[in-house]
C-alpha positions in Angstrom: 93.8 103.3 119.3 97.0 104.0 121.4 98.9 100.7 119.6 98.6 102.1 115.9 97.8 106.2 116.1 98.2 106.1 112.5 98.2 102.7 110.8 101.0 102.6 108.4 102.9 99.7 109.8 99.7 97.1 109.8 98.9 98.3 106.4 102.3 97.5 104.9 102.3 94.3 106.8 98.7 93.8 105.4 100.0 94.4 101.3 100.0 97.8 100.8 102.5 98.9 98.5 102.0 102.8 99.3 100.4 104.6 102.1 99.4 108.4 102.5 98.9 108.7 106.4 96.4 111.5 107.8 97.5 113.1 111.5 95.7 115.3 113.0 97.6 116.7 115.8 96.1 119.1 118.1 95.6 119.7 122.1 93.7 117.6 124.0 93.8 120.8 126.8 94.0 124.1 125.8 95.1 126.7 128.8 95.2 126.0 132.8 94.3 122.7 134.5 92.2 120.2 133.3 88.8 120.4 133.8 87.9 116.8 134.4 89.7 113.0 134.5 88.6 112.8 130.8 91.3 115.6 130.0 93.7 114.1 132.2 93.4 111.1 130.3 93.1 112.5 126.5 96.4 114.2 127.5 98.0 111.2 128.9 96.9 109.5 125.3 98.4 112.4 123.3 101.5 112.4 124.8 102.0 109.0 124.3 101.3 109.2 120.5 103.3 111.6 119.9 106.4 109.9 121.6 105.3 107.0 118.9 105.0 108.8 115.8 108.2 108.0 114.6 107.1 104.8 114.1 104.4 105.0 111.9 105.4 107.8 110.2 108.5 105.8 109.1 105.8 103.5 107.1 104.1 106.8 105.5 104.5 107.1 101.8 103.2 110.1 102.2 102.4 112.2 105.5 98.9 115.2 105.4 98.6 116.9 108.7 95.6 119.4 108.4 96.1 121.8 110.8 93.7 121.5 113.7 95.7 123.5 116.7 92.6 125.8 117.1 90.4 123.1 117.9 89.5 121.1 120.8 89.1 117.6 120.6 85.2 118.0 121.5 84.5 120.4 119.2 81.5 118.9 117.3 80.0 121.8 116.4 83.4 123.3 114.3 82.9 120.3 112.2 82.4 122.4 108.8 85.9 124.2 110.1 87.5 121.0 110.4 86.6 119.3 107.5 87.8 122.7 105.7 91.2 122.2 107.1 91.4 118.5 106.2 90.4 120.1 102.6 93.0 122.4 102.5 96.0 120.2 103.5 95.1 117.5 101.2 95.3 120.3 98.4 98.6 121.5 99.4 99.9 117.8 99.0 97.9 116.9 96.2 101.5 117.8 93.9 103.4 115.2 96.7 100.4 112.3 95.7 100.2 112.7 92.1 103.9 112.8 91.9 103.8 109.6 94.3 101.2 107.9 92.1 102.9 108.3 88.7 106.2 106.3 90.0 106.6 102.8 90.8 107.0 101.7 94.1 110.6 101.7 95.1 110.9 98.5 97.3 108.7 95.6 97.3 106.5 95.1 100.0 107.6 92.0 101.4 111.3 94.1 101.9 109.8 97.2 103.0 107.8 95.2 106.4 110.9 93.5 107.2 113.1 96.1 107.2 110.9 97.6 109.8 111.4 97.2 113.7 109.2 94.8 115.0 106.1 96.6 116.9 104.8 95.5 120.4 101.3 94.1 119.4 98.2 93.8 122.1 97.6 90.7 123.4 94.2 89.4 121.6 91.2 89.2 123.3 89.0 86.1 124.4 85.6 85.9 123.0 82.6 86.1 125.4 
């Protein structure tokens, strides 16, 4: 979902007084052209992410970003490598969480989504 990559913000805005985002960044194309409208798209998406990151990640408590650069975004069959990777980065911040967890929260919640810049929001959608 282009509007919330990583949903810090609406989760703030919904109560949350803490929240440990998960990114996985990676390539949409590796090397050369794209190979079909599909990549020209997922590319499009990516970049546009990216240029919103700073958003939510100004919302994240705490930020895990398993490292998925040798991956491409169809590669089903890599799932046991992937989840691996997740594993591992979650491990290396498991210090950052506990550490996170065993303090109170610094600002109340109420203070925290206020203080934050207001977010351009989709328009709903009618029902059918």
């Amino acid at each position: 979902m282009l509007s919330h990559p990583v949903p810090t913000v609406p989760l703030h805005e919904m109560g949350a007084d803490r929240v440990l985002a998960v990114h996985l960044k990676g390539q949409w194309s590796k090397d050369g052209a794209p190979r079909h409208l599909f990549d020209v798209i997922g590319q499009s998406f990516a970049i546009a992410q990216d240029q919103m990151s700073h958003l939510w990640r100004g919302a994240a408590d705490v930020i895990v970003e398993p490292d998925v650069a040798g991956f491409a975004y169809d590669d089903f069959k890599r799932a046991g490598e992937l989840i691996r990777s997740g594993e591992l980065a979650m491990r290396q911040a498991l210090p950052e969480v506990r550490k996170w967890l065993e303090t109170p929260a610094i600002t109340p919640v109420a203070t925290r989504v206020k203080a934050r810049p207001a977010i351009a929001r989709p328009a709903p959608m009618p029902a059918d």
